[in-house]
TIMI-239264 format. One record per residue: residue in one letter; x, y negated, z negated of N, C-alpha, C, CB in turn. Coordinates in Angstrom, 1 decimal. Glycine has a CB too. Layout:
BEGIN
[a, [X, Y, Z], [X, Y, Z], [X, Y, Z], [X, Y, Z]]
...
END
This chain:
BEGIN
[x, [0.9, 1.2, 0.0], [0.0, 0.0, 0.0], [0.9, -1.2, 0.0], [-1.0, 0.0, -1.2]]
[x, [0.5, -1.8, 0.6], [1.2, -3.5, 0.8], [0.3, -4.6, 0.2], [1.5, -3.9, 2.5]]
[x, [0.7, -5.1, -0.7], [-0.4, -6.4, -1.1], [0.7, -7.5, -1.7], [-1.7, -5.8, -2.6]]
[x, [0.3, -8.5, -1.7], [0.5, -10.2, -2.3], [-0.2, -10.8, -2.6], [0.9, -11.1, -1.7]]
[x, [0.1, -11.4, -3.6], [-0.5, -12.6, -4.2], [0.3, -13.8, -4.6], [-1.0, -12.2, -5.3]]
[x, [-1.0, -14.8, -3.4], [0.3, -15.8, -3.0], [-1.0, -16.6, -4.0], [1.0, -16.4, -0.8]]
[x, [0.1, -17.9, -3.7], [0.1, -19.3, -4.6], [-1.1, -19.8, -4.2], [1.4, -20.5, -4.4]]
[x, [-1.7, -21.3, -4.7], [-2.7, -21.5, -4.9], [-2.7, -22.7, -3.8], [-3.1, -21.7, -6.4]]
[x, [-4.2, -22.7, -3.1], [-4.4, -23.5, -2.2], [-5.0, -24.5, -1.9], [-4.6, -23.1, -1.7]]
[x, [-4.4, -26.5, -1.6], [-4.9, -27.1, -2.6], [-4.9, -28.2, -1.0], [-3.9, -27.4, -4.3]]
[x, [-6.2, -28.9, -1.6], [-6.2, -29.5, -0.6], [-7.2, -31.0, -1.2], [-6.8, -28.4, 0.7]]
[x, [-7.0, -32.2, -0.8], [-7.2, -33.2, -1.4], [-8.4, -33.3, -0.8], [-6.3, -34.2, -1.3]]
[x, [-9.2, -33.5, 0.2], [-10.4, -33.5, 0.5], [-11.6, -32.4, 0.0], [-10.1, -33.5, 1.7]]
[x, [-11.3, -31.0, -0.7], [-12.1, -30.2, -1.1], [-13.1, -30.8, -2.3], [-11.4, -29.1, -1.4]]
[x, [-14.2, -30.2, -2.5], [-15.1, -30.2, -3.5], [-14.8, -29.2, -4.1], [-16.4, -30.2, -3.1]]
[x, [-15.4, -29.3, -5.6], [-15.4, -28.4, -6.5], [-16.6, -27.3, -6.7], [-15.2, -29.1, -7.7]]
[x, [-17.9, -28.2, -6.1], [-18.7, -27.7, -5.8], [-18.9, -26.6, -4.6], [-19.1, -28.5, -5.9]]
[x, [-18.1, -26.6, -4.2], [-17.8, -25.4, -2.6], [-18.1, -24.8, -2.8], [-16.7, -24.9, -1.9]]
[x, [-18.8, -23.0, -2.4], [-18.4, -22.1, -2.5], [-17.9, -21.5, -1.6], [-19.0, -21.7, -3.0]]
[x, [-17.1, -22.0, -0.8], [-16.3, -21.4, 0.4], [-15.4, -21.1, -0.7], [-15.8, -22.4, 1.8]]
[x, [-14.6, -20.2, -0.4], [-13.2, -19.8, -0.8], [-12.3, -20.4, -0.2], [-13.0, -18.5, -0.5]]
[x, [-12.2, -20.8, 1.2], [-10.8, -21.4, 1.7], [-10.7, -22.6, 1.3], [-10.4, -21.3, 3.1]]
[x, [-12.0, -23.5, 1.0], [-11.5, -24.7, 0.7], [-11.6, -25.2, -0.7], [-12.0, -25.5, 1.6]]
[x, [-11.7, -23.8, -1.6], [-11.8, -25.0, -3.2], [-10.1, -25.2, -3.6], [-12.9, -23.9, -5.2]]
[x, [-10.3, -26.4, -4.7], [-8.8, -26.6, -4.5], [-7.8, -26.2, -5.5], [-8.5, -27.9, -4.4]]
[x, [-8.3, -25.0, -5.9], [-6.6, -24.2, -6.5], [-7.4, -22.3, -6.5], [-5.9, -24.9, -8.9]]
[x, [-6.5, -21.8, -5.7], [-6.8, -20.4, -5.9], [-5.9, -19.7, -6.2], [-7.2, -19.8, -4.9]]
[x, [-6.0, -18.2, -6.5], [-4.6, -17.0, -6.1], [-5.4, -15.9, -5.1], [-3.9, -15.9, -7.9]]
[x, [-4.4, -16.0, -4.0], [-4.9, -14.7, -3.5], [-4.5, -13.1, -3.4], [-4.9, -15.1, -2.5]]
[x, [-4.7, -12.4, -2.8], [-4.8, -11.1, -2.8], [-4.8, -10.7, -1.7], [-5.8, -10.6, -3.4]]
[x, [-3.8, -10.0, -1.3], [-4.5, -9.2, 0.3], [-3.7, -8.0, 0.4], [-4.2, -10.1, 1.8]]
[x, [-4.4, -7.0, 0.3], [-4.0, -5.6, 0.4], [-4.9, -4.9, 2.0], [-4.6, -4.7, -1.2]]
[x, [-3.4, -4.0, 1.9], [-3.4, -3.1, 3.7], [-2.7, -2.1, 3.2], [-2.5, -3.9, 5.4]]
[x, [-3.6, -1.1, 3.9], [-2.3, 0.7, 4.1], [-2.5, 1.1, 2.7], [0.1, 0.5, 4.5]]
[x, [-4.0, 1.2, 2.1], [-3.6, 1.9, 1.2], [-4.1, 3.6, 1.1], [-3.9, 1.0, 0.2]]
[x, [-4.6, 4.0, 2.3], [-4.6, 5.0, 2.5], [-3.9, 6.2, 2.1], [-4.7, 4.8, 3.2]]
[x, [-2.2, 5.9, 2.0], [-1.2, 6.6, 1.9], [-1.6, 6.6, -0.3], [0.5, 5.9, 2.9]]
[x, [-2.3, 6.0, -0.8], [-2.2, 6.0, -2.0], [-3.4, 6.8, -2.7], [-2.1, 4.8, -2.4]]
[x, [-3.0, 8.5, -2.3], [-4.3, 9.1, -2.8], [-3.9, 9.5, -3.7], [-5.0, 10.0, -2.1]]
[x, [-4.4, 10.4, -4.6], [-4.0, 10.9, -5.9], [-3.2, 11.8, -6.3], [-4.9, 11.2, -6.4]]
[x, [-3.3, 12.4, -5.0], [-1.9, 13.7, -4.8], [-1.3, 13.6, -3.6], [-2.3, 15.2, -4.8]]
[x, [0.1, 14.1, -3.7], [0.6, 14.8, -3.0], [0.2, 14.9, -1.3], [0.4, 15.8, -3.6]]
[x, [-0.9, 15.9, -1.2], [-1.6, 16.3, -0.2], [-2.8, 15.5, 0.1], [-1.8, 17.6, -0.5]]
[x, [-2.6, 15.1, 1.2], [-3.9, 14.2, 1.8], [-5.2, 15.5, 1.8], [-3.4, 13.6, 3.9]]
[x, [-6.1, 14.8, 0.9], [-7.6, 15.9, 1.0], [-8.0, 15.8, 2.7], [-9.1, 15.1, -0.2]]
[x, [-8.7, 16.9, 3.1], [-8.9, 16.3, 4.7], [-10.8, 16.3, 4.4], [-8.2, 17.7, 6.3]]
[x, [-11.3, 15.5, 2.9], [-12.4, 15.3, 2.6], [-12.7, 14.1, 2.6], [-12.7, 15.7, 1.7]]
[x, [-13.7, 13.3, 3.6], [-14.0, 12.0, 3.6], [-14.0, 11.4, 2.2], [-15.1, 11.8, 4.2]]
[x, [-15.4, 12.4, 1.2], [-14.8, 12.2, 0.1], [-14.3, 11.2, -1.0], [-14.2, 12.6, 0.3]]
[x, [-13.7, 12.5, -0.8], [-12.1, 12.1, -1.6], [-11.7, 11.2, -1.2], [-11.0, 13.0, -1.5]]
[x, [-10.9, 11.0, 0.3], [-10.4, 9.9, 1.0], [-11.0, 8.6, 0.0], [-11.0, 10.0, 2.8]]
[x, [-12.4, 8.6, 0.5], [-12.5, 7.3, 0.5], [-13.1, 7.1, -0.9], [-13.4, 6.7, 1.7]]
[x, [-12.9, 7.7, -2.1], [-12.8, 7.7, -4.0], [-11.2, 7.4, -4.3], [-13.3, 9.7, -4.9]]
[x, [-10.5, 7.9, -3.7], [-9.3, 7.4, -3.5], [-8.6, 6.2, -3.3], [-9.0, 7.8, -3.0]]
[x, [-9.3, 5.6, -1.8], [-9.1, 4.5, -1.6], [-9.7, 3.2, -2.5], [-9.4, 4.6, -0.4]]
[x, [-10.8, 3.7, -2.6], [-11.6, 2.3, -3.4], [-11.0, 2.6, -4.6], [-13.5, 2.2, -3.5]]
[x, [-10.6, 3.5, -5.8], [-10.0, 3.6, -6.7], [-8.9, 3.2, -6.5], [-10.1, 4.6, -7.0]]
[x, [-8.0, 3.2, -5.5], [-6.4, 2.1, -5.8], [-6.9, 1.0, -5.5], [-4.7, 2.3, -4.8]]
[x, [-7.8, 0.7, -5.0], [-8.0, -0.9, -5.0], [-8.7, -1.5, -5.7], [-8.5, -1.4, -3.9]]
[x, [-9.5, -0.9, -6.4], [-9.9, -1.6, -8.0], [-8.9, -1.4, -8.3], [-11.0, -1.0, -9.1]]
[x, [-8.0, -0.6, -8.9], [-6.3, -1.0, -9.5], [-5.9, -2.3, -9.1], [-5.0, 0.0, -8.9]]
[x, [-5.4, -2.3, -8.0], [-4.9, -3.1, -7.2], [-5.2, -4.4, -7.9], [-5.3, -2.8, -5.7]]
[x, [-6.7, -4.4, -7.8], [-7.4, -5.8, -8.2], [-7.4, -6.3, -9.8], [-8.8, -5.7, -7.9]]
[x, [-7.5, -4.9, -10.3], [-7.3, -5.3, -11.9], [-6.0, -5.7, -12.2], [-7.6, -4.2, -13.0]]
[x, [-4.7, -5.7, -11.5], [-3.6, -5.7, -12.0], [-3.2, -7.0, -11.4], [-2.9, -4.4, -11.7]]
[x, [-3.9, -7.7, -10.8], [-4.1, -9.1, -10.2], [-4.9, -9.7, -11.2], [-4.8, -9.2, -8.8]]
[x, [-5.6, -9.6, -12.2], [-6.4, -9.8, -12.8], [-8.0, -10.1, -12.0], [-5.8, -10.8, -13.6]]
[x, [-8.1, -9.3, -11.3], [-9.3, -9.9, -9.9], [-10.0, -8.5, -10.3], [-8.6, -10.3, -7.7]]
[x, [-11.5, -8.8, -10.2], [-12.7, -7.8, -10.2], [-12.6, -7.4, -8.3], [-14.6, -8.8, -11.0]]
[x, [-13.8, -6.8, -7.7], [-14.3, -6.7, -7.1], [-15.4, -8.0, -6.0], [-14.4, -5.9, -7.8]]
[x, [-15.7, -8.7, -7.1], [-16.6, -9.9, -6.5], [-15.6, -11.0, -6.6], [-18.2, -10.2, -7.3]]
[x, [-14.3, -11.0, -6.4], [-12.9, -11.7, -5.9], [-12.8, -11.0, -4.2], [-11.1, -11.1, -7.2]]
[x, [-13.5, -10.3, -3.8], [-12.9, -9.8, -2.5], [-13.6, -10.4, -1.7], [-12.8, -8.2, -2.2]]
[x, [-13.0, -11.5, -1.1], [-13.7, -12.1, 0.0], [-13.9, -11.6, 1.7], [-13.0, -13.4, 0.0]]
[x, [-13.1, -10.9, 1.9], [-13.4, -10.0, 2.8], [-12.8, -8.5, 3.1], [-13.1, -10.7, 3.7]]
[x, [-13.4, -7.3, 3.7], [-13.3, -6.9, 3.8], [-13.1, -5.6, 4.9], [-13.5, -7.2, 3.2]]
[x, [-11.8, -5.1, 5.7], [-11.9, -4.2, 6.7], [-12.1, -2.9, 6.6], [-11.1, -4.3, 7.5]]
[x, [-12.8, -1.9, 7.2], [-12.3, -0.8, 7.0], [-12.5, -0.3, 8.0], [-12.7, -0.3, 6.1]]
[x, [-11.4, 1.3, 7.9], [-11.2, 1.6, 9.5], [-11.5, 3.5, 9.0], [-9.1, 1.1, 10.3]]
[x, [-12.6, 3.6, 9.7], [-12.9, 5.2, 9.6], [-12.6, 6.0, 11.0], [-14.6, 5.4, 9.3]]
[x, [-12.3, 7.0, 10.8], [-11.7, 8.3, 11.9], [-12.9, 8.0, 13.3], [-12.0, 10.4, 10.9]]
[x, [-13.5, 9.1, 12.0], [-15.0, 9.8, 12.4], [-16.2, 9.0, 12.4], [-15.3, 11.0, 11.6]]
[x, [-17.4, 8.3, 13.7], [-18.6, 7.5, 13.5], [-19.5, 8.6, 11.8], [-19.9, 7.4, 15.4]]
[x, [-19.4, 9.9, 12.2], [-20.2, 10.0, 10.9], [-20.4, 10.4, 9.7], [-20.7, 10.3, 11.0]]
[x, [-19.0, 9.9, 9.5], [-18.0, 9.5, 8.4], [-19.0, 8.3, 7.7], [-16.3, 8.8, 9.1]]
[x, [-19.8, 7.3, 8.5], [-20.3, 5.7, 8.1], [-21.3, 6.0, 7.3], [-21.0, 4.7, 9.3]]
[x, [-22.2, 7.0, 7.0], [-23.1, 7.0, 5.6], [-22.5, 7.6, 4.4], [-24.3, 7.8, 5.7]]
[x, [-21.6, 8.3, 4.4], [-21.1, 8.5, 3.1], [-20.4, 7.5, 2.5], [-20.4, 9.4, 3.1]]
[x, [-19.5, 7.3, 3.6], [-18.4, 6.2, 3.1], [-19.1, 4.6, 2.7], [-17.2, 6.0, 4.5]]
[x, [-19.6, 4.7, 3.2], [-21.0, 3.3, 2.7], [-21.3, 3.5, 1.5], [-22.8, 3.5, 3.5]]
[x, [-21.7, 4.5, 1.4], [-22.4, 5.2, 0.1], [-21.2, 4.9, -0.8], [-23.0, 7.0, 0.2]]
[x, [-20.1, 5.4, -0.9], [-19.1, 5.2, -1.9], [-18.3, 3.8, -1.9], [-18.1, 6.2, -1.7]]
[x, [-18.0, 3.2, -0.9], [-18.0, 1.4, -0.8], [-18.9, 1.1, -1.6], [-18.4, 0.5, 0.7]]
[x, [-20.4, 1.0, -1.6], [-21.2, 0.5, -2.1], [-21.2, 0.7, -3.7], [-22.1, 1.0, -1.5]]
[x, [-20.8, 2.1, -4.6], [-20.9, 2.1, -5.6], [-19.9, 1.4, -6.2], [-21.2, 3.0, -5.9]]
[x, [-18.3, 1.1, -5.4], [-17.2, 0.5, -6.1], [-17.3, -0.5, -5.6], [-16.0, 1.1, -6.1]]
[x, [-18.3, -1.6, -5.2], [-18.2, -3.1, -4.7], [-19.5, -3.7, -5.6], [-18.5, -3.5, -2.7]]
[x, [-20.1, -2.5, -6.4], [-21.2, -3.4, -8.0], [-21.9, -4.2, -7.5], [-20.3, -4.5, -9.3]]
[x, [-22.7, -4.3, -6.4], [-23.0, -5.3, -5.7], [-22.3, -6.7, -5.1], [-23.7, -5.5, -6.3]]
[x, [-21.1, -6.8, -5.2], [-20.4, -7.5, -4.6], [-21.0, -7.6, -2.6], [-18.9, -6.9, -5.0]]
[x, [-21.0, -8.6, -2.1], [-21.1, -8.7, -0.8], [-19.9, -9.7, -0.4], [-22.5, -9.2, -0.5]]
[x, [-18.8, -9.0, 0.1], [-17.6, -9.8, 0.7], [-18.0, -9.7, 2.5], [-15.9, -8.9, 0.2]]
[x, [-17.3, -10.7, 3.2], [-17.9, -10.4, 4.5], [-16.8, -8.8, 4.8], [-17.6, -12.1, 5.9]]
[x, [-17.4, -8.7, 6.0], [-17.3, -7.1, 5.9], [-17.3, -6.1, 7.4], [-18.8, -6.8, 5.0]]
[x, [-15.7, -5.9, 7.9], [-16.0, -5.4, 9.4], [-16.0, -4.0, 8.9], [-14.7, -5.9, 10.6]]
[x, [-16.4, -3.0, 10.0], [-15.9, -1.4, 9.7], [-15.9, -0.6, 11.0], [-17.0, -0.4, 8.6]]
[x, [-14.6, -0.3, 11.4], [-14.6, -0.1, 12.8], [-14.0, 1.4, 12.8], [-13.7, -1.3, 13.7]]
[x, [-14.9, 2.3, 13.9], [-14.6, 3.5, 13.8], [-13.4, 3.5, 15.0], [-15.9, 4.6, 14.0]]
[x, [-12.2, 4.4, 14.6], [-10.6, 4.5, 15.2], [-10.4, 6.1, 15.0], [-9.3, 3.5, 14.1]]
[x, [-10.5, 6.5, 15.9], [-10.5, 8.1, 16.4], [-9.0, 8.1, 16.5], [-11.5, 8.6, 18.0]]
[x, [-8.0, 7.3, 16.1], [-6.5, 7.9, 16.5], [-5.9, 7.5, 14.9], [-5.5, 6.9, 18.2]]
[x, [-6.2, 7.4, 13.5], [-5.6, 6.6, 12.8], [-4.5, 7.3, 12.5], [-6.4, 6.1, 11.8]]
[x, [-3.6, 6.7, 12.3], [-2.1, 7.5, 12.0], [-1.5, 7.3, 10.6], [-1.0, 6.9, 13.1]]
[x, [-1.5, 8.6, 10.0], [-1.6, 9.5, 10.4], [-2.3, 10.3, 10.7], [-1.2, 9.8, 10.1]]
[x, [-2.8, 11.6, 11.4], [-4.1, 11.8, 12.0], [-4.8, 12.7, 10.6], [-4.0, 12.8, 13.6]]
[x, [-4.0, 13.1, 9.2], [-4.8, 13.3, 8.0], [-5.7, 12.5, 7.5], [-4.1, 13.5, 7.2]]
[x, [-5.1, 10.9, 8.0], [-6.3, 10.1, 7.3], [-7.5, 9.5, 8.0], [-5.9, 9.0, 6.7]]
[x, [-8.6, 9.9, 6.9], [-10.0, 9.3, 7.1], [-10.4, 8.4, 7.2], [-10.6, 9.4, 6.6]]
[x, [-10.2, 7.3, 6.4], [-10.3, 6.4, 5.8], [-9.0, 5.0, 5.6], [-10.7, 7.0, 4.9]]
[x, [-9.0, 4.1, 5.9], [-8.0, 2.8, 5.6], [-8.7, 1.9, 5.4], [-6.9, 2.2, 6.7]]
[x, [-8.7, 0.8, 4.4], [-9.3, -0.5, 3.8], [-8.1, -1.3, 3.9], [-9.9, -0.4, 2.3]]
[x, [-8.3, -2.9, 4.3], [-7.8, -4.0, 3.8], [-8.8, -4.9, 3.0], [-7.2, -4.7, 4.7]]
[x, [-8.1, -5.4, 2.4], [-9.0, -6.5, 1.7], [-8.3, -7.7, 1.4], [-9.5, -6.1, 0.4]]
[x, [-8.9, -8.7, 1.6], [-8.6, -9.9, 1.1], [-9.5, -10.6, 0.1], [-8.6, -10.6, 2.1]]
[x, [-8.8, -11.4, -1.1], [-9.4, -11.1, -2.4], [-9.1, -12.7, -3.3], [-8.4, -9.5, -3.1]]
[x, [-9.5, -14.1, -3.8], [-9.3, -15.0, -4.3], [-10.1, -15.5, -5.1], [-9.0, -15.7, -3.6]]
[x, [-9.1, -15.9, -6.4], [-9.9, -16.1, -7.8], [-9.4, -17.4, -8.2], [-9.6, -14.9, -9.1]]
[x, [-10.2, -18.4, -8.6], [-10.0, -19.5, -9.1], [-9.3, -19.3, -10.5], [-11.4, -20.2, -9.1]]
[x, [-8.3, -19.6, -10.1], [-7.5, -19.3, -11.4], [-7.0, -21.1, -12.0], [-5.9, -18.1, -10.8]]
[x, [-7.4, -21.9, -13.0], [-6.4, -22.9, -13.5], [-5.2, -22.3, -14.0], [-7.0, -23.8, -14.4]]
[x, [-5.0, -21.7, -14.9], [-4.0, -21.1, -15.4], [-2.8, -21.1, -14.7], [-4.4, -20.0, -15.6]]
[x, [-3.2, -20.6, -13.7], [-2.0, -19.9, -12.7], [-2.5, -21.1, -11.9], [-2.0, -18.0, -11.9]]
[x, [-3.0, -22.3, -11.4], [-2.2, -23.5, -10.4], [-1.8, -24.0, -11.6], [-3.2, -24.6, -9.2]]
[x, [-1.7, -24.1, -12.6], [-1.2, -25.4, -13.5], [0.6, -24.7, -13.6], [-2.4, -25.7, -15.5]]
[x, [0.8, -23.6, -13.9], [2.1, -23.1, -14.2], [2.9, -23.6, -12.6], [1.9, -21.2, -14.5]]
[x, [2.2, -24.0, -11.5], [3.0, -24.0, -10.5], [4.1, -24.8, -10.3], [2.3, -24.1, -9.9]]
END
């Protein structure tokens, strides 16, 4: 998995009142890719599954260790094998996003490499943090 969390984003014309994300004026962000390769074992399960309890499980990590929930994820990609792969994997997105609605692509990729995996998520993720713009 590859992720950062960059510095806060500040812009003299923003409102506080916004709820856009790109323009309020101090954030931290988040953006994780490739975390597919972070399943729980060893051996890639060749269970959608699994795959994708796996995936959404390192990325709630991911996010708690940022100090960021779930309804910090401002957007979200995900890339499935198999088209009917899309009701389960919905089904398990859905229970680890708590009702969160981030915008949201999901594009089926019949070649993902490696060809064990089911499932890949990125996410992009920003929390109004003062804390962390004032330390800056």
């Amino acid at each position: 998995m590859r992720y950062s969390a960059l510095g806060s984003l500040t812009s003299p014309k923003t409102k506080q009142r916004d709820n856009n994300p790109t323009i309020r004026p101090k954030l931290r962000w988040l953006m994780m890719s490739g975390n597919a390769h972070l399943l729980s074992s060893k051996r890639i399960s060749t269970s959608i599954e699994e795959q994708s309890e796996n995936v959404w499980r390192s990325t709630i990590d991911a996010l708690e260790k940022a100090g960021m929930t779930v309804h910090d994820i401002v957007k979200v990609t995900q890339y499935l094998k198999l088209e009917e792969h899309i009701p389960l994997y919905s089904a398990i997105r859905d229970k680890y996003l708590e009702g969160a609605m981030p915008a949201s692509t999901l594009l089926v990729v019949p070649h993902l490499d490696p060809s064990s995996r089911l499932v890949d998520v990125e996410i992009i993720a920003a929390k109004d943090d003062l804390e962390f713009s004032t330390k800056q």
